[in-house]
mmCIF file of the C-alpha atoms, coordinates in Angstrom:
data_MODEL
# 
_entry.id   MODEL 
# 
loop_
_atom_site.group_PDB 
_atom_site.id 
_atom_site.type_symbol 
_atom_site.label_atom_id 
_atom_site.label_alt_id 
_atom_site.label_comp_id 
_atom_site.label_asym_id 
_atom_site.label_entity_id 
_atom_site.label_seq_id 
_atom_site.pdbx_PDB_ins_code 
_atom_site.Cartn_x 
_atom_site.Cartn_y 
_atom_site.Cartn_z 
_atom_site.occupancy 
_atom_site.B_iso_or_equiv 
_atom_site.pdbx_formal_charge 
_atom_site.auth_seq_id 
_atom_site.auth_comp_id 
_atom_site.auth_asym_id 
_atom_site.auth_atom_id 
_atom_site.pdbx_PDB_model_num 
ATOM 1  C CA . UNK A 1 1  ? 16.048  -38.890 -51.829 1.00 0.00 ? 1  UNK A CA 1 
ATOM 2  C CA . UNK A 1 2  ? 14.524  -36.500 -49.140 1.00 0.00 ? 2  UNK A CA 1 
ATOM 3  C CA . UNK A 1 3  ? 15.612  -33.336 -48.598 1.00 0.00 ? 3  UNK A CA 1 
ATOM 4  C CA . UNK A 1 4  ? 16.717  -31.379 -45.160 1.00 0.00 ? 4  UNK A CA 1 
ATOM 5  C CA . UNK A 1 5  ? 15.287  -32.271 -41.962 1.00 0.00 ? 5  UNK A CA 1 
ATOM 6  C CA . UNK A 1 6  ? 13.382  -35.369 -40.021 1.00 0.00 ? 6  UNK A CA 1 
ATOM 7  C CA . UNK A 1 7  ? 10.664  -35.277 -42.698 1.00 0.00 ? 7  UNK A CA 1 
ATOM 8  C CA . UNK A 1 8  ? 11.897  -33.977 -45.990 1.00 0.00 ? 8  UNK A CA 1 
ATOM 9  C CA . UNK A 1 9  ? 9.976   -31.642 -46.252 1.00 0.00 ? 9  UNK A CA 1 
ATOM 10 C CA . UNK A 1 10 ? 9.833   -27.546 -43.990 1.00 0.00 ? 10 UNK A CA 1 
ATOM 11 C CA . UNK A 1 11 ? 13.429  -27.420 -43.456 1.00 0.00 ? 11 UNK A CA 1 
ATOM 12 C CA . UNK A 1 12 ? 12.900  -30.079 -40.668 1.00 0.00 ? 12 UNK A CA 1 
ATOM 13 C CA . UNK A 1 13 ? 12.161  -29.496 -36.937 1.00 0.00 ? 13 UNK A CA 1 
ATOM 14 C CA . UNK A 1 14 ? 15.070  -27.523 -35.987 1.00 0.00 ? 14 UNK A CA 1 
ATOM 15 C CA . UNK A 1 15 ? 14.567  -25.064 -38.403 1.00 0.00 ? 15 UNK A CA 1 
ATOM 16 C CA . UNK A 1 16 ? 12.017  -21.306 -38.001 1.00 0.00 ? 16 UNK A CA 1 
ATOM 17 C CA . UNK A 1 17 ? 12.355  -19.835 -41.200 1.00 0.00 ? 17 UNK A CA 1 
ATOM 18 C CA . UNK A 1 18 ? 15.255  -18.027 -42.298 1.00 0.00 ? 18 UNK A CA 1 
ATOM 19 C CA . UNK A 1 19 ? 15.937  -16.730 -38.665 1.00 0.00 ? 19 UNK A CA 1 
ATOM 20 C CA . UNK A 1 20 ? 16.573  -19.771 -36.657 1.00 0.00 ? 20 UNK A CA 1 
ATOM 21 C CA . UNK A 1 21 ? 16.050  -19.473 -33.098 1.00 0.00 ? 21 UNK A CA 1 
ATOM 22 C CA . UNK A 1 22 ? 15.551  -15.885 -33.059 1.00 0.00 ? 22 UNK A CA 1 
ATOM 23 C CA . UNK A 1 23 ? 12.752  -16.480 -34.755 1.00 0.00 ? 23 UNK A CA 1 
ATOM 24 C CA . UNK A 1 24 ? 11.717  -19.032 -32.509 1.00 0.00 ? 24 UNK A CA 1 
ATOM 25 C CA . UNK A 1 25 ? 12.411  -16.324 -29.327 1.00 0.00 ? 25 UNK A CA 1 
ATOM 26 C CA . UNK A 1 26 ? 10.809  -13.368 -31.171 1.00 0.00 ? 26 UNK A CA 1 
ATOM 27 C CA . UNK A 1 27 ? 7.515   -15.703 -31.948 1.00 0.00 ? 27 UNK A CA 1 
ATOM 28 C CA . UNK A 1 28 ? 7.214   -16.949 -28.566 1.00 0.00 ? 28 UNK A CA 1 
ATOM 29 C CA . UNK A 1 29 ? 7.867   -12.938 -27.343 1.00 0.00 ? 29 UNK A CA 1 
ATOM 30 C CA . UNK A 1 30 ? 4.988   -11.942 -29.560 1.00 0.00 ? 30 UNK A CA 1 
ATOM 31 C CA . UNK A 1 31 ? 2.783   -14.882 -28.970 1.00 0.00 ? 31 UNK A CA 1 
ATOM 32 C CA . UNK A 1 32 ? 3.076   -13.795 -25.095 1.00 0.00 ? 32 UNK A CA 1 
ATOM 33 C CA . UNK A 1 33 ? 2.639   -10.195 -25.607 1.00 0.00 ? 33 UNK A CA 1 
ATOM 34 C CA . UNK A 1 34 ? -0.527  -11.139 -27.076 1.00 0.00 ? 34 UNK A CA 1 
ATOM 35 C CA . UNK A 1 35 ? -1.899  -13.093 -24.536 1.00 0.00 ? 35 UNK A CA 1 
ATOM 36 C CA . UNK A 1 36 ? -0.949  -10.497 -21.648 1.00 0.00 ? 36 UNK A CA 1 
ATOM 37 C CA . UNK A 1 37 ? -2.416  -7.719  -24.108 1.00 0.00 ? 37 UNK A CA 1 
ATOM 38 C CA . UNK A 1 38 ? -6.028  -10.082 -23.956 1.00 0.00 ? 38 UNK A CA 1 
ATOM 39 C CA . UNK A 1 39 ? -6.021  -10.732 -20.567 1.00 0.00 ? 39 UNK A CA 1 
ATOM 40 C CA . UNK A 1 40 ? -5.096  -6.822  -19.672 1.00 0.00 ? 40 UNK A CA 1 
ATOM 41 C CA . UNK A 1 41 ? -7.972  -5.569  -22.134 1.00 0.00 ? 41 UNK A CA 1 
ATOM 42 C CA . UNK A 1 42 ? -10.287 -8.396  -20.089 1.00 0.00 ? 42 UNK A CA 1 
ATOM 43 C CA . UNK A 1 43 ? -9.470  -6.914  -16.967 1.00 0.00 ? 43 UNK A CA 1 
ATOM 44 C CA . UNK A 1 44 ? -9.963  -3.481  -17.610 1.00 0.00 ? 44 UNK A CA 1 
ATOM 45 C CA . UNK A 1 45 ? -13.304 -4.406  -19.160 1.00 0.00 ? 45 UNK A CA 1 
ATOM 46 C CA . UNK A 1 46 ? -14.224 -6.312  -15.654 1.00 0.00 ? 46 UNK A CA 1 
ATOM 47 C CA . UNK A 1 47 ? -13.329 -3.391  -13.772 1.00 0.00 ? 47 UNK A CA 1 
ATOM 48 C CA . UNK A 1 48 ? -15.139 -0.912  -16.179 1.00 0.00 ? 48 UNK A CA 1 
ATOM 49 C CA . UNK A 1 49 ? -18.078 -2.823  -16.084 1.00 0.00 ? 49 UNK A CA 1 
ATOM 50 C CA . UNK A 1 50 ? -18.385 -3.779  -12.120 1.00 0.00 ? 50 UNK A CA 1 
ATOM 51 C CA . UNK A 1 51 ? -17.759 -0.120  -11.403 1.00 0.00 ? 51 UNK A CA 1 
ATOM 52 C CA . UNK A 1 52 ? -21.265 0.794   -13.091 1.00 0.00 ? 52 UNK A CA 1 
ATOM 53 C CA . UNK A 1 53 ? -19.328 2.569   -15.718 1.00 0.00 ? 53 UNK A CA 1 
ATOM 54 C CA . UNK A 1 54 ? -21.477 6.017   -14.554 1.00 0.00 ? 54 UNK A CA 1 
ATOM 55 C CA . UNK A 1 55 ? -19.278 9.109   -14.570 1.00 0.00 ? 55 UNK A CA 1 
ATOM 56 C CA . UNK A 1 56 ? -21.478 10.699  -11.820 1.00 0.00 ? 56 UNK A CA 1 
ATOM 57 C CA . UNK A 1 57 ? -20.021 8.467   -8.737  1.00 0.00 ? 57 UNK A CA 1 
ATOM 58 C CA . UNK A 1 58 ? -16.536 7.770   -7.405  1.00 0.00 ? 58 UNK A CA 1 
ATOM 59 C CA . UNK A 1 59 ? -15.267 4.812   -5.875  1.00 0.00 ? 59 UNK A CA 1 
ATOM 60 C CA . UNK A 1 60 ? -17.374 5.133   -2.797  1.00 0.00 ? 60 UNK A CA 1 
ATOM 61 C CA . UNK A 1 61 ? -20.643 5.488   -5.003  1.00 0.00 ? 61 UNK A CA 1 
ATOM 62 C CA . UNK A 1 62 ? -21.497 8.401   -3.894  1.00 0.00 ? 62 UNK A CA 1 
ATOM 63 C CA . UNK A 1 63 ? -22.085 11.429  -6.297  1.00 0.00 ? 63 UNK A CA 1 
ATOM 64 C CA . UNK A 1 64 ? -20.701 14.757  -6.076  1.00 0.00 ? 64 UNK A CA 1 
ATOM 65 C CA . UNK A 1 65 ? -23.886 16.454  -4.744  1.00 0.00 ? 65 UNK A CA 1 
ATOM 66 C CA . UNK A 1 66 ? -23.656 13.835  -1.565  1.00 0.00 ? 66 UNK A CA 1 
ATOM 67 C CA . UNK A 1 67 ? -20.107 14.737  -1.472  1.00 0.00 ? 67 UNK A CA 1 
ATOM 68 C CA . UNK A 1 68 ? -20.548 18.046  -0.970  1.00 0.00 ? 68 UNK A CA 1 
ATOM 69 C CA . UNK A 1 69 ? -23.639 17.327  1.614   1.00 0.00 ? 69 UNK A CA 1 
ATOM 70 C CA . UNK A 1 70 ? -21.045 15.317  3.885   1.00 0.00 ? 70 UNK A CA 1 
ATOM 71 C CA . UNK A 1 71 ? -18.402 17.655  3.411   1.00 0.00 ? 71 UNK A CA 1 
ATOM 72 C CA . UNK A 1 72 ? -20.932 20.785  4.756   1.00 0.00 ? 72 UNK A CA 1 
ATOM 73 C CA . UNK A 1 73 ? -22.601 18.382  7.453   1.00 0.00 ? 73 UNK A CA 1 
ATOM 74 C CA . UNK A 1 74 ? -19.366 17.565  8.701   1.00 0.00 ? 74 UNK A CA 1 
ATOM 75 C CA . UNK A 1 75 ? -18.227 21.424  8.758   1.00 0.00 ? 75 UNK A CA 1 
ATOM 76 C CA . UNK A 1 76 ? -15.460 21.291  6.206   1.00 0.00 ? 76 UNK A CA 1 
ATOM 77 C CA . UNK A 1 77 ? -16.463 24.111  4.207   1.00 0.00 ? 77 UNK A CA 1 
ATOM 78 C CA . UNK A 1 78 ? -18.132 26.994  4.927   1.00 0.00 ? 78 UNK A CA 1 
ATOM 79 C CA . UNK A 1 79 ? -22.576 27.583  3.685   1.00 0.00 ? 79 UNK A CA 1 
ATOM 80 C CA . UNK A 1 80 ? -20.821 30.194  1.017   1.00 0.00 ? 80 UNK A CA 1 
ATOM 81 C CA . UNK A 1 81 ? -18.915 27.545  -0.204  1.00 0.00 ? 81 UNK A CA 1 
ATOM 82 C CA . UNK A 1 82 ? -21.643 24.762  0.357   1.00 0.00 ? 82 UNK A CA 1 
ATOM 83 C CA . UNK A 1 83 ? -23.844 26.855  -1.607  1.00 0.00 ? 83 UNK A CA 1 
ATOM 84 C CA . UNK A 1 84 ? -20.894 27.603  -4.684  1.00 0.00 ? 84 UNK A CA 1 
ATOM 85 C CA . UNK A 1 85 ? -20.277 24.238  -4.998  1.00 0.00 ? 85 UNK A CA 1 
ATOM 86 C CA . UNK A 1 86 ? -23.979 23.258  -5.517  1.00 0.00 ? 86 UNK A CA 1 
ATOM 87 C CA . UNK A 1 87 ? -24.358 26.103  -8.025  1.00 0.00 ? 87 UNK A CA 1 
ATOM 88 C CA . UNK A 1 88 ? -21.109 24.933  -9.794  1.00 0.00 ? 88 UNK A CA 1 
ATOM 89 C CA . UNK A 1 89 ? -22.671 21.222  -10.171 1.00 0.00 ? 89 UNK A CA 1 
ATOM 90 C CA . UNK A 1 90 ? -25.444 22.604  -11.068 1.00 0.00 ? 90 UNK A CA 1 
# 
């Protein structure tokens, strides 16, 4: 004679374990969490990478020395300041 379920054998089809369908819904919970987890960690990676991953440049790829070039040529800060600010990256 065969036991529970469609084939005998498992505890049939309708059966996850010893926690029934919350084991179904906490498997299928995990089982996405782990696929948005991979495909977060991808992206990051993409973005890490295509940025040039140098910590000298910002988002405009500039670094700070032309920064502070632009900000003096445009007359946002003063030559003292100009000339601090080189020292400082210096």
């Amino acid at each position: 004679m065969m036991g529970p379920g469609l084939f005998g054998c498992c505890g049939g089809w309708g059966s996850f374990g010893s926690y029934g369908w919350i084991g179904m819904i906490l498997n299928l919970v995990l089982t996405v969490a782990v696929i948005v987890g991979i495909v977060w960690l991808l992206i990051w990676l993409v973005r890490r990478v295509g940025a040039g991953g140098s910590p000298n440049t910002n988002a405009g790829g500039q670094s700070p020395r032309e920064i502070v070039q632009a900000r003096y040529a445009r007359g946002e800060i003063t030559r003292e300041q100009y000339l601090a600010l080189l020292e400082d990256l210096n």
